[in-house]
mmJSON file of the N, C-alpha and C atoms, coordinates in Angstrom:
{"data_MODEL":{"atom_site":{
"group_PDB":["ATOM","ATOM","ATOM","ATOM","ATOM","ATOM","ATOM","ATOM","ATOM","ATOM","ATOM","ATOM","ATOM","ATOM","ATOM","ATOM","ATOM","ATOM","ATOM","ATOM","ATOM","ATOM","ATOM","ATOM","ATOM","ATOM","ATOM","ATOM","ATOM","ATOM","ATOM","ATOM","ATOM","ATOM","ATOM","ATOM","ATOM","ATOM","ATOM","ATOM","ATOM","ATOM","ATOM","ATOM","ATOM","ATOM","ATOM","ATOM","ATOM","ATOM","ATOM","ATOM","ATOM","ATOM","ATOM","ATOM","ATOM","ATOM","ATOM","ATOM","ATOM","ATOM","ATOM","ATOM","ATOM","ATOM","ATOM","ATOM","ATOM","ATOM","ATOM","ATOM","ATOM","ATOM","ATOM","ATOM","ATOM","ATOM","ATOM","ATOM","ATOM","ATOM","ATOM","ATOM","ATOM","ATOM","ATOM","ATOM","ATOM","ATOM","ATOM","ATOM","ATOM","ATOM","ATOM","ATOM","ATOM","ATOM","ATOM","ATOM","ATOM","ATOM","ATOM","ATOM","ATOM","ATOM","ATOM","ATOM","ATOM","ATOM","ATOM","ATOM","ATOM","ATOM","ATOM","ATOM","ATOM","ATOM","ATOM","ATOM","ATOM","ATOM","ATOM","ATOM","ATOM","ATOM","ATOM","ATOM","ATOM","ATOM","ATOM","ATOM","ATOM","ATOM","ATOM","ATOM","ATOM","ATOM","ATOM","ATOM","ATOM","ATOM","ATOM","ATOM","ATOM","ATOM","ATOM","ATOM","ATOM","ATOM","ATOM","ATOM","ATOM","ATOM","ATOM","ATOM","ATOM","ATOM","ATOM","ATOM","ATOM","ATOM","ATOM","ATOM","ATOM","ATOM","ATOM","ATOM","ATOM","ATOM","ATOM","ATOM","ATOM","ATOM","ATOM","ATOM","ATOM","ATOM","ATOM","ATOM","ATOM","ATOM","ATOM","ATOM","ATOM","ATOM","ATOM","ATOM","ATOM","ATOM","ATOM","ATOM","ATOM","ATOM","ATOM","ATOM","ATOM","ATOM","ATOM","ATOM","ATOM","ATOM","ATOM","ATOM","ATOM","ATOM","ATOM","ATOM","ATOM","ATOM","ATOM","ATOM","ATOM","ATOM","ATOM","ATOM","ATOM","ATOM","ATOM","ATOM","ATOM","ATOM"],
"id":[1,2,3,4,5,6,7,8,9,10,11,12,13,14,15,16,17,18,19,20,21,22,23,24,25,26,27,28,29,30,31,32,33,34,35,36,37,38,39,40,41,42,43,44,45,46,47,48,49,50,51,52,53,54,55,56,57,58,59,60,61,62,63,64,65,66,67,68,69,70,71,72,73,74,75,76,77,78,79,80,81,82,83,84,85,86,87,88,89,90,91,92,93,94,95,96,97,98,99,100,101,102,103,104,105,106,107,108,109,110,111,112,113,114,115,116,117,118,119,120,121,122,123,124,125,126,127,128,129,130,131,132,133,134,135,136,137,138,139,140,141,142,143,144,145,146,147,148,149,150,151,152,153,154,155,156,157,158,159,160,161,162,163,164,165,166,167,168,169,170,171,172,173,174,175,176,177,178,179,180,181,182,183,184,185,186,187,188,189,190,191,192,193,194,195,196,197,198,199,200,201,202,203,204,205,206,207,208,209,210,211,212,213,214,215,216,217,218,219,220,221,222],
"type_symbol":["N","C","C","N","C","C","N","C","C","N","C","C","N","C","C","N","C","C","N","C","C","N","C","C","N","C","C","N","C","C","N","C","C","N","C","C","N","C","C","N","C","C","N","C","C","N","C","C","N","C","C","N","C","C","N","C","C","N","C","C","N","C","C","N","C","C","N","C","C","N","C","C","N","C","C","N","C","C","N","C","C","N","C","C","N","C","C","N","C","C","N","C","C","N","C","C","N","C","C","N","C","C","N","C","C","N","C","C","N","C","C","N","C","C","N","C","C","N","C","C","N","C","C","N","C","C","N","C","C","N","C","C","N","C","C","N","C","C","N","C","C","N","C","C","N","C","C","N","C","C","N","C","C","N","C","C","N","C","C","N","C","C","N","C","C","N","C","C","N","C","C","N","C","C","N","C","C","N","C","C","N","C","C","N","C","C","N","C","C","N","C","C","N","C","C","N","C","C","N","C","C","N","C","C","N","C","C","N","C","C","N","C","C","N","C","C","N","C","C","N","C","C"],
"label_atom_id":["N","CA","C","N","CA","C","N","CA","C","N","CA","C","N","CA","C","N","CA","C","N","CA","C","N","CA","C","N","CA","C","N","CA","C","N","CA","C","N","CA","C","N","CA","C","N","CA","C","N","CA","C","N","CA","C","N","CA","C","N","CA","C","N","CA","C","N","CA","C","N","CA","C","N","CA","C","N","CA","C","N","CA","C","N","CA","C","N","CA","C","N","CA","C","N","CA","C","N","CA","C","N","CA","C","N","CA","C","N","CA","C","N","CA","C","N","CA","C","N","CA","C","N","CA","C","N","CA","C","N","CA","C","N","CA","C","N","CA","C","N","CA","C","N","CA","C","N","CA","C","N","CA","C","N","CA","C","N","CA","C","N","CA","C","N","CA","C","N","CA","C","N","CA","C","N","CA","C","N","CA","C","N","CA","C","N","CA","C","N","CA","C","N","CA","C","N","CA","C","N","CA","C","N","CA","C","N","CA","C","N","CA","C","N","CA","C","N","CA","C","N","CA","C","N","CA","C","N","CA","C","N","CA","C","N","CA","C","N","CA","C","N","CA","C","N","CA","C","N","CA","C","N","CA","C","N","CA","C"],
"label_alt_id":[null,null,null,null,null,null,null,null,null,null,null,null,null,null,null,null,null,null,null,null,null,null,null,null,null,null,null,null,null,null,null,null,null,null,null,null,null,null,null,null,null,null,null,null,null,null,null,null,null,null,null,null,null,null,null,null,null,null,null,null,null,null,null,null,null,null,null,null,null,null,null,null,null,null,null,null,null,null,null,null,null,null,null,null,null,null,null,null,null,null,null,null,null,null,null,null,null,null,null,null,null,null,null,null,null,null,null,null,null,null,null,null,null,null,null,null,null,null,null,null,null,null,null,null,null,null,null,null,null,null,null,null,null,null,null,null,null,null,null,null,null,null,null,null,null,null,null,null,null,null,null,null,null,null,null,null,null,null,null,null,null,null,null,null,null,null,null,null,null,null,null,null,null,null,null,null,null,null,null,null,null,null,null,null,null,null,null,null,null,null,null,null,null,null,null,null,null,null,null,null,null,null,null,null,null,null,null,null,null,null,null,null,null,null,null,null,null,null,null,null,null,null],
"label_comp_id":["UNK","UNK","UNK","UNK","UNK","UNK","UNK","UNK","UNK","UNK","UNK","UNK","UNK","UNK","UNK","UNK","UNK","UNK","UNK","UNK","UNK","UNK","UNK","UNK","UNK","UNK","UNK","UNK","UNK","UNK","UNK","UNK","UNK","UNK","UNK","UNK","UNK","UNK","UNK","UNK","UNK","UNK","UNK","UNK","UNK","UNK","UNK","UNK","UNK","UNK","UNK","UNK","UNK","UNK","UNK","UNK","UNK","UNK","UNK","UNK","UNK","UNK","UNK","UNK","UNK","UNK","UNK","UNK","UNK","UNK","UNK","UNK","UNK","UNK","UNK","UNK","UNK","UNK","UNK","UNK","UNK","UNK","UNK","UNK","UNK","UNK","UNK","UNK","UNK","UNK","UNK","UNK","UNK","UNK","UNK","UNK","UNK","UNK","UNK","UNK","UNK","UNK","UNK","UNK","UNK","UNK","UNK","UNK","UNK","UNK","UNK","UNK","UNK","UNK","UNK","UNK","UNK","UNK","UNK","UNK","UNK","UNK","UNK","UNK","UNK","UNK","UNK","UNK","UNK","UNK","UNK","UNK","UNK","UNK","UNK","UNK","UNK","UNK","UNK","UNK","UNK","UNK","UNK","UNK","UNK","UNK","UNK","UNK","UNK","UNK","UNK","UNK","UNK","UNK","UNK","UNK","UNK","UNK","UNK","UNK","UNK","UNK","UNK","UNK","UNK","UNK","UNK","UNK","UNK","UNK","UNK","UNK","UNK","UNK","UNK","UNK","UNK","UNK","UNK","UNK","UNK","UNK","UNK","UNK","UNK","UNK","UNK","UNK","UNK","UNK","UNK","UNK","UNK","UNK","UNK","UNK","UNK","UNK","UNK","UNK","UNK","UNK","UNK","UNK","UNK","UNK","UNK","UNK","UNK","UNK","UNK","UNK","UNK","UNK","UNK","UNK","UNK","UNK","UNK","UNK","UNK","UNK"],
"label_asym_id":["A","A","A","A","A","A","A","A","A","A","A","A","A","A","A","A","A","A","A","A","A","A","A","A","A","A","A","A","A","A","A","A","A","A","A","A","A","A","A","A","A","A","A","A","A","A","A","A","A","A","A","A","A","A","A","A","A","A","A","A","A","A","A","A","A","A","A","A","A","A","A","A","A","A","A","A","A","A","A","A","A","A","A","A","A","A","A","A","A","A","A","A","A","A","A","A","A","A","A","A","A","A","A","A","A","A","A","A","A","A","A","A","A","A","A","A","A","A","A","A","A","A","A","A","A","A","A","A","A","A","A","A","A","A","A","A","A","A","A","A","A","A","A","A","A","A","A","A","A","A","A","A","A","A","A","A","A","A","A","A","A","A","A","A","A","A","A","A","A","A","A","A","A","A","A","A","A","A","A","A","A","A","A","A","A","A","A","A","A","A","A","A","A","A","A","A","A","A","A","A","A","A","A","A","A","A","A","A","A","A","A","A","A","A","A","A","A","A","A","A","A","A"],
"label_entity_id":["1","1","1","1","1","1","1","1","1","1","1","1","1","1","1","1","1","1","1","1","1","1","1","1","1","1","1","1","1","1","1","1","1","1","1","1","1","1","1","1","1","1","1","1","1","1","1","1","1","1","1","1","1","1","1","1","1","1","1","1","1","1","1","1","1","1","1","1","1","1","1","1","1","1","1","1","1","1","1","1","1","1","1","1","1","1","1","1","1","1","1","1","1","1","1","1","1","1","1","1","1","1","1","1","1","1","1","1","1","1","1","1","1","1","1","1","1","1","1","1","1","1","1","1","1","1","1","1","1","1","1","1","1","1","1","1","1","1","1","1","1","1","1","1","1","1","1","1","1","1","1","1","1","1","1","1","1","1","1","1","1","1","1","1","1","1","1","1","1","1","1","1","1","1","1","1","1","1","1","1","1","1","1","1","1","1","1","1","1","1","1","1","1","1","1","1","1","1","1","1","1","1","1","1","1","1","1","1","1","1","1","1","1","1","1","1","1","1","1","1","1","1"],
"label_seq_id":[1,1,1,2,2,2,3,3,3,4,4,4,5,5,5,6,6,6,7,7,7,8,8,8,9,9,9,10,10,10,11,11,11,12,12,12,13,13,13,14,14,14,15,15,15,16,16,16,17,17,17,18,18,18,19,19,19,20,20,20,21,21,21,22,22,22,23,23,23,24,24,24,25,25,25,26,26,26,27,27,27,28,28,28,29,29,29,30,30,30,31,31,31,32,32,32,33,33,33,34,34,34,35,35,35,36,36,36,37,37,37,38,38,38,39,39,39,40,40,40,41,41,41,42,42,42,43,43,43,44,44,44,45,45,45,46,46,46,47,47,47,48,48,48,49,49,49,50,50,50,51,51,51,52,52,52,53,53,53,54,54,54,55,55,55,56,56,56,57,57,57,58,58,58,59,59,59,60,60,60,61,61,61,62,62,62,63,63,63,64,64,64,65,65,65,66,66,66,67,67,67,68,68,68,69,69,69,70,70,70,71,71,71,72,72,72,73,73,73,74,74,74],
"pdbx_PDB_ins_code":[null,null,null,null,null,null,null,null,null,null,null,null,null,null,null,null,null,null,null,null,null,null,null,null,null,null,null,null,null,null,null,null,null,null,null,null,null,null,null,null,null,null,null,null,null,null,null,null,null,null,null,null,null,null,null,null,null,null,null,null,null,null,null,null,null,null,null,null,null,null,null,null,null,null,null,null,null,null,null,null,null,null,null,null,null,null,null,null,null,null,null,null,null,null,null,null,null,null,null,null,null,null,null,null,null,null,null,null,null,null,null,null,null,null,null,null,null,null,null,null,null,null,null,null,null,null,null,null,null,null,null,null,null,null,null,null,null,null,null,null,null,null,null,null,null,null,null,null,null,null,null,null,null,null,null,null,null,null,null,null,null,null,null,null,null,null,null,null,null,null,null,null,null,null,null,null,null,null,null,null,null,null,null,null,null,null,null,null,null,null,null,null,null,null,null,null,null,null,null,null,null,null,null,null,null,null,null,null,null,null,null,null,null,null,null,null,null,null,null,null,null,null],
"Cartn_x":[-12.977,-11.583,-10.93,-9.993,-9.265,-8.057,-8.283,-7.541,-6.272,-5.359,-4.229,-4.333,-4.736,-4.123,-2.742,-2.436,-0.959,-0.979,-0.167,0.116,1.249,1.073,1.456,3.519,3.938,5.453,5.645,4.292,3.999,4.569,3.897,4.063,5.155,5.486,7.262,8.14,8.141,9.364,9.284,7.61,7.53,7.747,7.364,7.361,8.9,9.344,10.345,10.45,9.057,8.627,8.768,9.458,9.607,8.54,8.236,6.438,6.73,7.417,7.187,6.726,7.021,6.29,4.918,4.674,4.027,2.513,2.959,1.968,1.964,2.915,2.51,1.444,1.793,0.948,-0.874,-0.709,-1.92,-2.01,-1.778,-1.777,-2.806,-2.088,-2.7,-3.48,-3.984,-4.861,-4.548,-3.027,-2.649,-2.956,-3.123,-3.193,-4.451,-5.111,-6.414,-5.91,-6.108,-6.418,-7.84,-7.763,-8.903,-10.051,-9.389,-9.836,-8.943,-9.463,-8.754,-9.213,-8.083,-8.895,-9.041,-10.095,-10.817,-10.118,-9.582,-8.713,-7.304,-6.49,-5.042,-5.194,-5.992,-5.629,-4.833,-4.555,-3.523,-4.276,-3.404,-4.155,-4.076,-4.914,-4.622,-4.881,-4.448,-3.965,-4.563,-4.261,-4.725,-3.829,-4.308,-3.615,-3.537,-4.77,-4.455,-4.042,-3.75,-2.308,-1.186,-0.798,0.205,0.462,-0.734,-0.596,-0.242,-1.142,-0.795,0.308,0.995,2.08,2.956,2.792,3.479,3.857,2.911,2.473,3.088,3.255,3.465,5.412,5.296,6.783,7.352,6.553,6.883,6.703,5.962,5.844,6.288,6.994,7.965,9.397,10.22,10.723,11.122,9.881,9.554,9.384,9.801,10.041,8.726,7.457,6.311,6.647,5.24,5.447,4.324,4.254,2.868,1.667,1.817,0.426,0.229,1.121,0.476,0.285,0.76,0.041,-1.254,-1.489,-2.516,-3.246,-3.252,-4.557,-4.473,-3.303,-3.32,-4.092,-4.123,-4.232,-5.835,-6.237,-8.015,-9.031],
"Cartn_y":[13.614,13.218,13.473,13.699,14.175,13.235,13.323,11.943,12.257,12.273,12.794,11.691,12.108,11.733,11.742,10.512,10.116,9.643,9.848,9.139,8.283,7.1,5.397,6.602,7.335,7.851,8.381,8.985,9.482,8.487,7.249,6.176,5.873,5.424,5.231,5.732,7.113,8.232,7.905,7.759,7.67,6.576,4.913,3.982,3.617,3.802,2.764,1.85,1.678,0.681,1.147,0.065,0.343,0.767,1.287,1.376,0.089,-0.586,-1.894,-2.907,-3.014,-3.711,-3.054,-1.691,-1.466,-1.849,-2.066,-2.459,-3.765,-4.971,-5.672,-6.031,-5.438,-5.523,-5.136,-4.102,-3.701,-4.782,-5.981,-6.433,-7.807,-8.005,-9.382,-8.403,-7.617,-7.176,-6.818,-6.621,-6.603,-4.835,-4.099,-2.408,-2.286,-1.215,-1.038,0.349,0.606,2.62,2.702,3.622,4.842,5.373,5.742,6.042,6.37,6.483,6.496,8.12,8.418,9.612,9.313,9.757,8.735,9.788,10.882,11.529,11.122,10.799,10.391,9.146,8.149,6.717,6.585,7.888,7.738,7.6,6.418,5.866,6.953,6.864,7.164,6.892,7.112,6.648,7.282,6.508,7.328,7.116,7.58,7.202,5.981,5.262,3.391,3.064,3.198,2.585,2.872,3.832,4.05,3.586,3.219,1.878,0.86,0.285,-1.194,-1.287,-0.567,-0.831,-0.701,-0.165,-0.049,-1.336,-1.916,-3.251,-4.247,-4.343,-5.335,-5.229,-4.244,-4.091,-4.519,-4.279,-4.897,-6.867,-7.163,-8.703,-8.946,-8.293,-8.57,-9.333,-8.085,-7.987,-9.313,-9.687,-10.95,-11.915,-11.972,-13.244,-13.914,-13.116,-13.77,-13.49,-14.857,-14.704,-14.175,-13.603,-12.64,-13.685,-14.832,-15.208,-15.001,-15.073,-15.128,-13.429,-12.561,-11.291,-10.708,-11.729,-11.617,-11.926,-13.203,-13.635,-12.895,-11.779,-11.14,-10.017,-9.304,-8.13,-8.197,-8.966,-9.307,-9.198],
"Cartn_z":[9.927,9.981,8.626,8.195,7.462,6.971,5.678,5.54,4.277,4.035,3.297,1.967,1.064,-0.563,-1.119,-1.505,-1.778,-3.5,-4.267,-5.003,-5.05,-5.964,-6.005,-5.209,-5.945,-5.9,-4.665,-3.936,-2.652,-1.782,-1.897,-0.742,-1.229,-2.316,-1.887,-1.313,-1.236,-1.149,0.906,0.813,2.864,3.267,3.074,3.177,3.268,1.847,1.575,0.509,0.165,-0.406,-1.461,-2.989,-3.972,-5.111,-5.804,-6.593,-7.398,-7.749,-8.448,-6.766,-6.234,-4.719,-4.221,-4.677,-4.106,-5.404,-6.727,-7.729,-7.522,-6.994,-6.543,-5.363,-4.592,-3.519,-3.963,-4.542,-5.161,-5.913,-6.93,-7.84,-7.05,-5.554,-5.053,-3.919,-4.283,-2.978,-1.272,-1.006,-0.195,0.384,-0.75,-0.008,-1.43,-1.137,-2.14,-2.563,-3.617,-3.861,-3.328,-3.26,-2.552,-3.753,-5.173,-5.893,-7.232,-7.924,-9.468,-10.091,-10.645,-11.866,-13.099,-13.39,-14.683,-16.061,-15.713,-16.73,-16.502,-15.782,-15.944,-15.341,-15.006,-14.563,-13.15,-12.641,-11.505,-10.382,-9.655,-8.275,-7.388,-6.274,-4.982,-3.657,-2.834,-2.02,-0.656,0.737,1.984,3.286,4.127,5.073,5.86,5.579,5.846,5.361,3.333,3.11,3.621,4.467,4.869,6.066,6.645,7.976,7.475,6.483,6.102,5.972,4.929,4.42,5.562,7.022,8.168,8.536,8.657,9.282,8.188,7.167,6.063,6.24,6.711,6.739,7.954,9.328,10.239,10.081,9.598,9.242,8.448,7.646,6.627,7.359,8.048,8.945,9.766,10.5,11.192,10.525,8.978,7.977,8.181,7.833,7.965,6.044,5.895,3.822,3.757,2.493,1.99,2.356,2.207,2.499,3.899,4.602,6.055,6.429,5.464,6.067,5.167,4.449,3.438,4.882,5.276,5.91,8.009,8.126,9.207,8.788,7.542,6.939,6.94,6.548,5.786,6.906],
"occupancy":[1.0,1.0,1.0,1.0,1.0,1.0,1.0,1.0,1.0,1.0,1.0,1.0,1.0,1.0,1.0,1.0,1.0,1.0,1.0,1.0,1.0,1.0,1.0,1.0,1.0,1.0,1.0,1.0,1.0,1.0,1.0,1.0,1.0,1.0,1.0,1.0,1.0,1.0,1.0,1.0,1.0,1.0,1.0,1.0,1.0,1.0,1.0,1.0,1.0,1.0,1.0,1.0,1.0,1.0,1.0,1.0,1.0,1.0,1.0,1.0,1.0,1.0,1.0,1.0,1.0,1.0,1.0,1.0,1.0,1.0,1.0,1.0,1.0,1.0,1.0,1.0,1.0,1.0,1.0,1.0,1.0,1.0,1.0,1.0,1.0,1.0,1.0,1.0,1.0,1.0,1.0,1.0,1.0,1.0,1.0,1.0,1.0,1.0,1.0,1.0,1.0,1.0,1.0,1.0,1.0,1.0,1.0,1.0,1.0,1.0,1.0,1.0,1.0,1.0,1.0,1.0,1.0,1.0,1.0,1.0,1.0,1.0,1.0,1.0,1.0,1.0,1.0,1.0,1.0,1.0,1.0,1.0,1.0,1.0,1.0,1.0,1.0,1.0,1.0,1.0,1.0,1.0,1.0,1.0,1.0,1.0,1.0,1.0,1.0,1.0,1.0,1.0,1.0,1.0,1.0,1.0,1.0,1.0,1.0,1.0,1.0,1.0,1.0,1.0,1.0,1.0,1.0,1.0,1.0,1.0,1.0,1.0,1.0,1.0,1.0,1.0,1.0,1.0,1.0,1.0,1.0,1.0,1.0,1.0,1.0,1.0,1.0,1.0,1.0,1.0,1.0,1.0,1.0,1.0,1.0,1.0,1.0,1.0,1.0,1.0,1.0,1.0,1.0,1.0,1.0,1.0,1.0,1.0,1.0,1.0,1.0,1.0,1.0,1.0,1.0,1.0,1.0,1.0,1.0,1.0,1.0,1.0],
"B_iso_or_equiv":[0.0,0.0,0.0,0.0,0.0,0.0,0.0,0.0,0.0,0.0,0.0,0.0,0.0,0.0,0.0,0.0,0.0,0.0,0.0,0.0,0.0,0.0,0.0,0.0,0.0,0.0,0.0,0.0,0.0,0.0,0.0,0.0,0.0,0.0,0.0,0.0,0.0,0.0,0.0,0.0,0.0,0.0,0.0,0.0,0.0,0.0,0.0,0.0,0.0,0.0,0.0,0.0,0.0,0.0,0.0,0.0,0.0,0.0,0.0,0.0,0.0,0.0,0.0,0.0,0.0,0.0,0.0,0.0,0.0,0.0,0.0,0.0,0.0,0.0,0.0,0.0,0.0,0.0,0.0,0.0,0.0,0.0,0.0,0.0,0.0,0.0,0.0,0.0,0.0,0.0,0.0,0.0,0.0,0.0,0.0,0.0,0.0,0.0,0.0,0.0,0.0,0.0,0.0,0.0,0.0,0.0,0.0,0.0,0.0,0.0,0.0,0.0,0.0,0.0,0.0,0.0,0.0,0.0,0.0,0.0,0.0,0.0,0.0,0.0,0.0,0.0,0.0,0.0,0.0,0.0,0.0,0.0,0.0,0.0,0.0,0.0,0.0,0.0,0.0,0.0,0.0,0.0,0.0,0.0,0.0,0.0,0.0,0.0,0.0,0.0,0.0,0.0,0.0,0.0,0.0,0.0,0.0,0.0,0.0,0.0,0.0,0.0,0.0,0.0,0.0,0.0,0.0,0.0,0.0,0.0,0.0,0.0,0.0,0.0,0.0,0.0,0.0,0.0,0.0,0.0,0.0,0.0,0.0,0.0,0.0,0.0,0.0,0.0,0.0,0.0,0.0,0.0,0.0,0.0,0.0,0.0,0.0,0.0,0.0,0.0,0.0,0.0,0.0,0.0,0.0,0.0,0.0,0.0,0.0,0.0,0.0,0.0,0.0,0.0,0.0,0.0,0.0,0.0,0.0,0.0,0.0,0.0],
"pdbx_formal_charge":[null,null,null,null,null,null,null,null,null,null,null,null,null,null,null,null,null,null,null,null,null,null,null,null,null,null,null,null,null,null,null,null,null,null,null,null,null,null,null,null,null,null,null,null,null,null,null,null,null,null,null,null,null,null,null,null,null,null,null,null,null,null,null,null,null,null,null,null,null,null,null,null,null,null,null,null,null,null,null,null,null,null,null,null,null,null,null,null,null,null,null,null,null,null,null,null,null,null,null,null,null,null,null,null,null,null,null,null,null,null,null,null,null,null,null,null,null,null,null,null,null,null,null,null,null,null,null,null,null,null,null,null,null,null,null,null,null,null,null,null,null,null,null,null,null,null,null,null,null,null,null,null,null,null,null,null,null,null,null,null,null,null,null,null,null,null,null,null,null,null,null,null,null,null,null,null,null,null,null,null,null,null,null,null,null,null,null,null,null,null,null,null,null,null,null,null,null,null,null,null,null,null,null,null,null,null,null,null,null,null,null,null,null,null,null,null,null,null,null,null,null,null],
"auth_seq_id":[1,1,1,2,2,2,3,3,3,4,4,4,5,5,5,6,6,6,7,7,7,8,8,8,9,9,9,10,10,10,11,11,11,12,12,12,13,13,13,14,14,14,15,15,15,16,16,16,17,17,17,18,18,18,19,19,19,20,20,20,21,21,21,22,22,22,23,23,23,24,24,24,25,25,25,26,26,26,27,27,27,28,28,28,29,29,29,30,30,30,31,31,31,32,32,32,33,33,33,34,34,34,35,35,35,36,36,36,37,37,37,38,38,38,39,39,39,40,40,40,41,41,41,42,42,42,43,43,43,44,44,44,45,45,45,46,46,46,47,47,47,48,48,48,49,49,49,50,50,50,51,51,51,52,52,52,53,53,53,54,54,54,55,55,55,56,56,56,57,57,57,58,58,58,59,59,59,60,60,60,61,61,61,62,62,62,63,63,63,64,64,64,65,65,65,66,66,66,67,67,67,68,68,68,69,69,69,70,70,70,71,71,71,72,72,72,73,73,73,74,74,74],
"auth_comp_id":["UNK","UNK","UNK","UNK","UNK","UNK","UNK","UNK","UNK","UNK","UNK","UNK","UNK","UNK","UNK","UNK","UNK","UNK","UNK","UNK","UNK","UNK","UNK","UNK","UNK","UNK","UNK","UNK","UNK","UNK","UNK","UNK","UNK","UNK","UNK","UNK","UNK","UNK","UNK","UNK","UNK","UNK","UNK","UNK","UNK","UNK","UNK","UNK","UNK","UNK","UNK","UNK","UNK","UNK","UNK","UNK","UNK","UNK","UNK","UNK","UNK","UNK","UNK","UNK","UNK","UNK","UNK","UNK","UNK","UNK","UNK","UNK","UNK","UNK","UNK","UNK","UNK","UNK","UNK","UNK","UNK","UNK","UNK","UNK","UNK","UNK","UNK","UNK","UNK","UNK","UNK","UNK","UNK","UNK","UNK","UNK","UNK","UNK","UNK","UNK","UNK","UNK","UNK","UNK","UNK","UNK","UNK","UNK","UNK","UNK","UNK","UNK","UNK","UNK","UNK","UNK","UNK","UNK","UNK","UNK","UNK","UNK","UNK","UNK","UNK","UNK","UNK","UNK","UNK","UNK","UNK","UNK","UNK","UNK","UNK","UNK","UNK","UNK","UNK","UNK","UNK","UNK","UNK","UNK","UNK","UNK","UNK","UNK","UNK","UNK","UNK","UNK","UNK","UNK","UNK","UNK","UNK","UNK","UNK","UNK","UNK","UNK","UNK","UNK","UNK","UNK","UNK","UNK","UNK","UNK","UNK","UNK","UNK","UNK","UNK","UNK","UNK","UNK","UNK","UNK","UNK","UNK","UNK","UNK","UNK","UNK","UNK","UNK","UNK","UNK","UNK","UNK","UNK","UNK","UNK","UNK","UNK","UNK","UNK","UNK","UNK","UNK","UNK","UNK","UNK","UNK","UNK","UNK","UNK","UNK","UNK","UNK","UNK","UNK","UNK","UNK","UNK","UNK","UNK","UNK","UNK","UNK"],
"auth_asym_id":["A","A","A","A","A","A","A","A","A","A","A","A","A","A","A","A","A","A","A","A","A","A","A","A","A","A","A","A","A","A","A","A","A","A","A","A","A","A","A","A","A","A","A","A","A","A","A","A","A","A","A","A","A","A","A","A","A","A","A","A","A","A","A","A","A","A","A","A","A","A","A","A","A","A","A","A","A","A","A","A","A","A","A","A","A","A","A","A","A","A","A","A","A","A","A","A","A","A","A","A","A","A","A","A","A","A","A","A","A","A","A","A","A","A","A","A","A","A","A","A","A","A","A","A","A","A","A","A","A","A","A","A","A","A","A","A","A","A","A","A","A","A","A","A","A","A","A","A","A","A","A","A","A","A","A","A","A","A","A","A","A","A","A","A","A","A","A","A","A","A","A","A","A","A","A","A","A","A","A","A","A","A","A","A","A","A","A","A","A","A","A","A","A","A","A","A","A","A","A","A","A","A","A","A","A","A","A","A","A","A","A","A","A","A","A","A","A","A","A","A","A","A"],
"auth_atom_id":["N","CA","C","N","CA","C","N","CA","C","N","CA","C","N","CA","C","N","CA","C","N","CA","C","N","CA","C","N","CA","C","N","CA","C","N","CA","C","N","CA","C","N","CA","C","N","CA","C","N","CA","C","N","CA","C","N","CA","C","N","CA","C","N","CA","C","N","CA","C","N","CA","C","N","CA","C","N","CA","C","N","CA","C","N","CA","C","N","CA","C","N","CA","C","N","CA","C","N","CA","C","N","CA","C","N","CA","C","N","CA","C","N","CA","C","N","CA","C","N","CA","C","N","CA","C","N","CA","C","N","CA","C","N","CA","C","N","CA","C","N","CA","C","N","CA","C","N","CA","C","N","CA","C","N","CA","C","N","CA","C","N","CA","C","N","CA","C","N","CA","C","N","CA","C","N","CA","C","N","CA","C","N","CA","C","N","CA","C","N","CA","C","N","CA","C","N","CA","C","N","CA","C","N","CA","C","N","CA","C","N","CA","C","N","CA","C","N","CA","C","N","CA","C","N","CA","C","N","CA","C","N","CA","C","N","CA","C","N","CA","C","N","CA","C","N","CA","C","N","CA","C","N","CA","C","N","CA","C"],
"pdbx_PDB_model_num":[1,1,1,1,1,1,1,1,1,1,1,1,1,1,1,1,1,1,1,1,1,1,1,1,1,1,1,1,1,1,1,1,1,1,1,1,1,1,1,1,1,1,1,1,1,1,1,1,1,1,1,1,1,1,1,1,1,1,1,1,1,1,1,1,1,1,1,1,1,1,1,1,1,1,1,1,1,1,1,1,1,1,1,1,1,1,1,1,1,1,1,1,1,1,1,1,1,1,1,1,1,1,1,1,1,1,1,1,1,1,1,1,1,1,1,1,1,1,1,1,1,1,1,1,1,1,1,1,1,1,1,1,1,1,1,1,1,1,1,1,1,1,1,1,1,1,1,1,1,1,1,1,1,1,1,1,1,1,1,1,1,1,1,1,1,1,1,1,1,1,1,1,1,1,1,1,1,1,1,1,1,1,1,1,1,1,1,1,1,1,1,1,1,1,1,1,1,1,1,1,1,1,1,1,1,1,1,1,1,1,1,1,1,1,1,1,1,1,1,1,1,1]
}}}
């Protein structure tokens, strides 16, 4: 299966989602990177973050609070 690499500016531009929300989210564990490059530090990304963050937005939406999609998400 084949899986598409994003960087942190990637998922914003598709999402919506701002990269200061989206380092939050990374910050409390809500979306994971995939992997790091150990020469530029830059995250990346896959195509389940780009579900999650589907889903975080739909329960967003539905005025659920981060904790309660912390504990839908896990």
């Amino acid at each position: 299966m084949d899986n598409n690499i994003y960087l942190i500016k990637d998922l914003a531009m598709m999402t919506g989602h701002s990269i200061h929300t989206l380092k939050f989210y990374l910050k409390i564990g809500l979306i994971k990177e995939v992997s790091r490059s150990p020469e530029t530090g830059y995250r990346y990304f896959d195509d389940s973050t780009v579900q999650a963050l589907s889903k975080i937005r739909d329960l967003r939406k539905k005025k659920k609070s981060i904790k309660d999609i912390m504990y839908e998400l896990l």
